[in-house]
N, C-alpha and C positions, 0 to 999 in steps of 0.2 A: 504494500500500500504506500509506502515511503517511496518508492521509484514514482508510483504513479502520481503522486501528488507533487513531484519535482517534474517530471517530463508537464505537467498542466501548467503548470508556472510558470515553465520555459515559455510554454509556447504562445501562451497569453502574453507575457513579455516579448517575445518575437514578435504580435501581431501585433503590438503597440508600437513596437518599433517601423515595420514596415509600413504605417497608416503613417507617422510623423516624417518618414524619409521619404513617400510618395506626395506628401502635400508640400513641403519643402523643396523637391524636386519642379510639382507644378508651380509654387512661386518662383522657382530660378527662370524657368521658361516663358513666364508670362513675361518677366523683366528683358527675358534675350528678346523677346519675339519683338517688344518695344526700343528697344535696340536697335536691332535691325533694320527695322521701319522707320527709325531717323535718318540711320545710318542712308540707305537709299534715297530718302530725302535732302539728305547733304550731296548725292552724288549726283542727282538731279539737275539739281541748283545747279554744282559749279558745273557740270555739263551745258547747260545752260548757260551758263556766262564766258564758259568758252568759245562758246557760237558767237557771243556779241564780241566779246575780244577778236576773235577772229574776223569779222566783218569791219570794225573798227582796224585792222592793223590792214586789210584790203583796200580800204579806204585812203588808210596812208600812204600804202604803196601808190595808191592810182594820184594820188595827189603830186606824189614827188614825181611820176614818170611823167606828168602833164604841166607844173608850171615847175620844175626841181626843187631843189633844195632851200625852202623857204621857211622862216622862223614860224609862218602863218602858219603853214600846214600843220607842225608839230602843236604850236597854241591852241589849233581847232581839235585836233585828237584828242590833247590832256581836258581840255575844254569837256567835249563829250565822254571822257571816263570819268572824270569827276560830276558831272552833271546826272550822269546813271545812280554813280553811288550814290549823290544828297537825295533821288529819287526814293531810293528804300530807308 
């Protein structure tokens, strides 16, 4: 009776155990899953603002290949990346 009353113990103790390791587990998951979902959200973004950056540095080339090298043109670029940024 003494075994059986120690294997009952255990195992009740083991199932307490594995109910706080499985809802611990689900709160580790719900924090990656939100995570993640920023994370993407930051890659977005700067995806995104590489396309302007990149439209923006086409710009500059086509400006210098058409009137050269002119303090305007670079003025009108930093102009418009600064003008982006105070927009957000």
């Amino acid at each position: 009776m003494d075994t059986l009353m120690k294997s009952e113990i255990f195992f009740f103790i083991t199932s307490i155990a594995v109910v706080i390791l499985t809802i611990f587990i689900g709160i580790v998951a719900a924090y990656l899953i939100r995570i993640l979902r920023n994370v993407d959200n930051i890659s977005k973004t700067a995806k995104d603002e590489a396309a302007l950056i990149k439209e923006d540095v086409a710009d500059l080339r086509q400006n210098i290949r058409d009137e050269g090298i002119k303090v305007k043109s670079f003025v009108r670029f930093f102009n418009k990346l600064k003008g982006r940024k105070n927009k957000k």
